[in-house]
C-alpha positions in Angstrom: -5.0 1.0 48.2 -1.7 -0.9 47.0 -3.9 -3.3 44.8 -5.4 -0.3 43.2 -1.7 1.1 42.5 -1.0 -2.8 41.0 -4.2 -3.0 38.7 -3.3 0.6 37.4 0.3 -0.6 36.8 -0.7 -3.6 35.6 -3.6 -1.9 32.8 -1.1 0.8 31.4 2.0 -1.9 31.3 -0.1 -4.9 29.4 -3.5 -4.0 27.9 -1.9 -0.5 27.3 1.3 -1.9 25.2 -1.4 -4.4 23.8 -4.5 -1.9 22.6 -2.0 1.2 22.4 1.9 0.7 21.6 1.2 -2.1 19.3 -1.4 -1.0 17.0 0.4 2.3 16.8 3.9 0.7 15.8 1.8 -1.2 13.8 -0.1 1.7 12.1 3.4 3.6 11.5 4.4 1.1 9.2 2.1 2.5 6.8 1.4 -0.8 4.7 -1.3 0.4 2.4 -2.1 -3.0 1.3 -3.6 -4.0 4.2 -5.5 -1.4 4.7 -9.1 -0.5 3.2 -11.2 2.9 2.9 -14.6 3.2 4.7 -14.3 6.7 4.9 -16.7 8.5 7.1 -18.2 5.5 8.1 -14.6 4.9 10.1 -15.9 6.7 13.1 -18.1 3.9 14.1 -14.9 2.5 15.2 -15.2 4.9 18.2 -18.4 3.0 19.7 -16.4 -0.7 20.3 -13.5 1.4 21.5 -15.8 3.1 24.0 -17.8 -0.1 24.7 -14.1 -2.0 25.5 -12.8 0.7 27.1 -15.6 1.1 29.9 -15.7 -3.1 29.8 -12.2 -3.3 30.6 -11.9 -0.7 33.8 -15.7 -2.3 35.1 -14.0 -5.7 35.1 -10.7 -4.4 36.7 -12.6 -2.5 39.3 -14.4 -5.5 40.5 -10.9 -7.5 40.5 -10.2 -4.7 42.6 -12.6 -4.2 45.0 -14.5 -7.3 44.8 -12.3 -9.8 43.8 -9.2 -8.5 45.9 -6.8 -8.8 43.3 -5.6 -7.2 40.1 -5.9 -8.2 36.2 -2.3 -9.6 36.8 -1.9 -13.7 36.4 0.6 -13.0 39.3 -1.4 -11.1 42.1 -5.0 -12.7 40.7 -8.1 -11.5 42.9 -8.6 -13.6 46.3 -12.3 -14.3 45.9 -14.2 -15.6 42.9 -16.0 -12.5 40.8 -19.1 -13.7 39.9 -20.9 -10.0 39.8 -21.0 -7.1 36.9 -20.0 -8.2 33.4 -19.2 -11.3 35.1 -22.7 -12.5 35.4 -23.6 -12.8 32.0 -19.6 -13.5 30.6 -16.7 -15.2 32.1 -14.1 -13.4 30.1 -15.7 -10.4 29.0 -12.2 -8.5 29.9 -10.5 -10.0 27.0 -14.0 -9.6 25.2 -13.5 -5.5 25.7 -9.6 -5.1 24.7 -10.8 -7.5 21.9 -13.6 -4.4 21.5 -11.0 -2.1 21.3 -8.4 -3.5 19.1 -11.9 -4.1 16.1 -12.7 -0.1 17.0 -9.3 0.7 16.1 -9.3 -0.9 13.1 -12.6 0.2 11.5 -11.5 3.5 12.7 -7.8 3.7 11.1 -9.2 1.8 8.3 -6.4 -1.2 8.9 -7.0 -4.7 8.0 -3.6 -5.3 9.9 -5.4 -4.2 12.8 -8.3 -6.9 12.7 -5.6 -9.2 12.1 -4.1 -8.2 15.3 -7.2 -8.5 17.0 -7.7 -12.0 15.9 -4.6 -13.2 16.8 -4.8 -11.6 20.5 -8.0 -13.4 20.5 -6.7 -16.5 19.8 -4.2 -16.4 22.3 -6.3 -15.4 25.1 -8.5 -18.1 24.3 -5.2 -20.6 24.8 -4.5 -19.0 27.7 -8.0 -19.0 29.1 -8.3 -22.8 28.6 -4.8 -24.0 29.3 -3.7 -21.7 32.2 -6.9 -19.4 33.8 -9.5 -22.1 34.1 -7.7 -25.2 35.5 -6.1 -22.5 38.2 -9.2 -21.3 39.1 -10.6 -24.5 39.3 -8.1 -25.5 41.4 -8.3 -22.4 43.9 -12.0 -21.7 43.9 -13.6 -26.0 43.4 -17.0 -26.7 43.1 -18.2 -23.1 42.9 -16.0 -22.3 39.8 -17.4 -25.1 38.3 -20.9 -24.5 38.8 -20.2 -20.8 37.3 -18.7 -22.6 34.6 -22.1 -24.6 34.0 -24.2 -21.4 34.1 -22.1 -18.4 32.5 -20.7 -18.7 28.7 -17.0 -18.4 28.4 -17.2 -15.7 25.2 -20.7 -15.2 24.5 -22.8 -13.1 26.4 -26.1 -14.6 27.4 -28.6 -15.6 30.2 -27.4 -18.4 32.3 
């Protein structure tokens, strides 16, 4: 129960500042030049926001009940999760708040917005490579790495 009450901590303090608070304060500048008009066509942003939304809380309830763990770099899950979204993807929680943040921008019309996404991107890549797969190589060994072989680190696919 206590590492449900972490992930749920965890979800509204850093992908919710991230995929909320941001692209809000963001949006309230109101800089028109990076913006562009789709106009009804915006509400297709509401399908990736959907899509991330459910992505994000299937991943964080494996790390949950699966893994043993939260989303959190400091209380990570105990066991290696290797089932759900994490068959065919081995980030696809960054894939889904990526989701989100391109939903929001088709649907506020922001080019500020996909900039934002791309940078968040970029940096969970760097983090992904420098930090989250030489830990987990270190904690989980030789079946990490044979996941590794098998299951794309961004693109979704068959192993």
């Amino acid at each position: 129960m206590l590492v449900a009450i972490k992930t749920v901590l965890f979800t509204i303090l850093v992908p919710g500042t991230a995929m909320v608070l941001v692209p809000y304060l963001l949006l309230a500048w109101d800089i028109r030049m990076f913006s562009f008009e789709i106009g009804a066509a915006r509400v297709v942003g509401l399908l990736p926001i959907l899509l991330g939304a459910v992505t994000y809380l299937w991943c964080a309830w494996d790390f949950t009940f699966t893994g043993r763990g939260t989303p959190a770099p400091i209380d990570p899950p105990k066991e290696l999760v290797v089932k759900g979204l994490y068959r065919h993807l081995r980030n696809p929680m960054y894939v889904g708040l990526t989701l989100i943040l391109l939903g929001e921008a088709f649907l506020f019309e922001s080019a500020v917005l996909f900039l934002y996404a791309g940078f968040l991107l970029a940096c969970a890549h760097l983090f992904v490579v420098y930090y989250e797969e030489p830990t987990l190589r270190r904690l989980f060994g030789t079946s990490y790495e044979s996941y590794c072989k098998t299951v794309s680190r961004w693109i979704p696919g068959l192993p």
